[in-house]
C-alpha positions in Angstrom: 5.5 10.1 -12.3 6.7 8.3 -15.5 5.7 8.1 -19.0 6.5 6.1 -22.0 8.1 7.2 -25.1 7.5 4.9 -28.6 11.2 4.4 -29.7 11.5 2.1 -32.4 8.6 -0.1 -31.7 9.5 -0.2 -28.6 9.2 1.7 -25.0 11.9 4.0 -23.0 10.7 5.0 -19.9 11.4 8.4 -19.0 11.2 10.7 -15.8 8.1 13.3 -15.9 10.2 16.0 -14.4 13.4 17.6 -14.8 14.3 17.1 -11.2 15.8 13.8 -10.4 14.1 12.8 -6.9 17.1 10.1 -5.9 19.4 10.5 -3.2 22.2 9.2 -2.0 23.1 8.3 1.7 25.5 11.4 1.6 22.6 13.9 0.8 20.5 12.9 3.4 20.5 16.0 5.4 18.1 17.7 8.3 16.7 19.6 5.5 15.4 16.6 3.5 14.3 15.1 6.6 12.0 18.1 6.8 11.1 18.1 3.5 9.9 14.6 3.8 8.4 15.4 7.3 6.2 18.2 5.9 5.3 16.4 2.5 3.9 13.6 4.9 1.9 15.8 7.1 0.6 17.5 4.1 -1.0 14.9 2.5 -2.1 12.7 5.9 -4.0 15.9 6.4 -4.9 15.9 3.2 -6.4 12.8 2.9 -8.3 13.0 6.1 -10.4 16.3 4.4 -11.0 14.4 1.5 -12.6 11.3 3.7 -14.6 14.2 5.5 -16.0 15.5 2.8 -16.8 12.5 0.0 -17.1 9.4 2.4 -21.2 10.7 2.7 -21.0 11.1 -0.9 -19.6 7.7 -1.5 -22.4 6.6 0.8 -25.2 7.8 -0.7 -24.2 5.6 -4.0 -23.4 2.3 -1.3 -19.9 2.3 -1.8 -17.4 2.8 0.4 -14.6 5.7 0.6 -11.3 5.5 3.0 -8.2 6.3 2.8 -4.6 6.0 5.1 -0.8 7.4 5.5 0.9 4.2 5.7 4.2 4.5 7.0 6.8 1.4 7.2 9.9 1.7 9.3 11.2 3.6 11.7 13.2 6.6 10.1 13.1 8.0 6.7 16.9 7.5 6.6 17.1 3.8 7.5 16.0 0.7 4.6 12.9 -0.5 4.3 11.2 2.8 5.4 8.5 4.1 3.2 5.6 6.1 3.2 2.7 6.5 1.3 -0.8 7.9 0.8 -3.7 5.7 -0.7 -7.4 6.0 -1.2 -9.5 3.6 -2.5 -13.6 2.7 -3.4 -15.5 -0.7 -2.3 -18.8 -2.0 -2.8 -20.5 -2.4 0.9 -19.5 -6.1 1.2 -16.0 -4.9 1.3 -15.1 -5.7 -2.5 -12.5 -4.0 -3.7 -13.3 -1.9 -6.5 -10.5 0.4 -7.1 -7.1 1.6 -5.1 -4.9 4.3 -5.5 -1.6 4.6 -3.9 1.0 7.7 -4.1 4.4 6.9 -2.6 5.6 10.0 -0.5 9.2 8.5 0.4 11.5 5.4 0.2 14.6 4.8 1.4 16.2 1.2 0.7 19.8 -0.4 -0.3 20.8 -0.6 -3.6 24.1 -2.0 -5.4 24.9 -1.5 -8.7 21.2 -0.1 -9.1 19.4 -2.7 -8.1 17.3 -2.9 -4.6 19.1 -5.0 -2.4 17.4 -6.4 1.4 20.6 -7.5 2.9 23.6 -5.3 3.0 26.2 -6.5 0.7 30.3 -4.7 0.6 29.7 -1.8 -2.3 26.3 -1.5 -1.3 25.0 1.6 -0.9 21.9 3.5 0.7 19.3 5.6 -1.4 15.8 7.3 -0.7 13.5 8.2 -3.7 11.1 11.4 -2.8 7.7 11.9 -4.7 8.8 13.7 -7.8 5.3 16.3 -8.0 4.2 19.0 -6.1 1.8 18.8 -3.6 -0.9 20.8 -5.4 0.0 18.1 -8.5 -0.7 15.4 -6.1 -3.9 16.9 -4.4 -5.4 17.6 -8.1 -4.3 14.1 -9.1 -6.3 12.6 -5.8 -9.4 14.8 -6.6 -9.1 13.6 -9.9 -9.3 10.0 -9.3 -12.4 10.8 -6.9 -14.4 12.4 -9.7 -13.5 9.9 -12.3 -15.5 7.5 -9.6 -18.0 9.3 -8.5 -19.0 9.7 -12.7 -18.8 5.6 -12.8 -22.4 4.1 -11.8 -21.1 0.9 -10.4 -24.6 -1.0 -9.8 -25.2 -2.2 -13.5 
């Protein structure tokens, strides 16, 4: 997660946590690859309670409630994977209302800090993992619910 800090009329965008969530190519290791495994199960599973138990909820106002893991790629070590969480409210005729999406893991090429799609010489491999906890991420998910569940949305 990020925040911004005021610096001279101005905005610095800084890191929520201490922990710095980038690695390199050289990191990747069979212990981050289960890191990464077990984050995604988590929350998949996760997010299949949470339809179980507001979708009815969502119903009874006439709105609809899903949610899906989204994963894009093959391995979590290769470019162009990424996985991800979202959940998101629409009104019965399929109108969007709101959608909220929580990237678990992306891995992608970068040279000289900037996201790359082709591989250039000096290039160089990088995955970003989500920087909370999965209790942060679980309270931030029943959070968003709530806030919509509070909304009446047929004024």
């Amino acid at each position: 997660m990020l925040f911004f800090i005021e610096v001279n009329q101005g905005y610095r965008i800084e890191k929520r946590s201490d922990k710095e969530m980038k690695y390199d190519q050289k990191e990747f290791s069979d212990e981050l690859l289960k890191e990464i495994r077990n984050i995604e199960t988590t929350l998949k599973d996760n997010i299949n309670s949470l339809l179980l138990k507001y979708k009815p909820i969502f119903n009874t106002k006439n709105l609809v409630f899903d949610g899906e893991f989204h994963i894009q790629g093959d391995h979590p070590f290769t470019p162009q994977y990424v996985s991800s969480i979202s959940i998101g409210i629409s009104e019965e005729k399929e109108e969007l209302i709101d959608l909220h999406t929580i990237k678990i893991w992306e891995c992608y090429r970068s040279f000289l800090g900037m996201p790359i799609s082709k591989r250039i010489p000096g290039s160089k491999i990088v995955g970003e993992l989500l920087d909370e906890t999965l209790d942060e991420v679980k309270e931030e998910l029943k959070d968003y619910i709530a806030d919509h569940l509070l909304n009446d949305y047929n004024q």
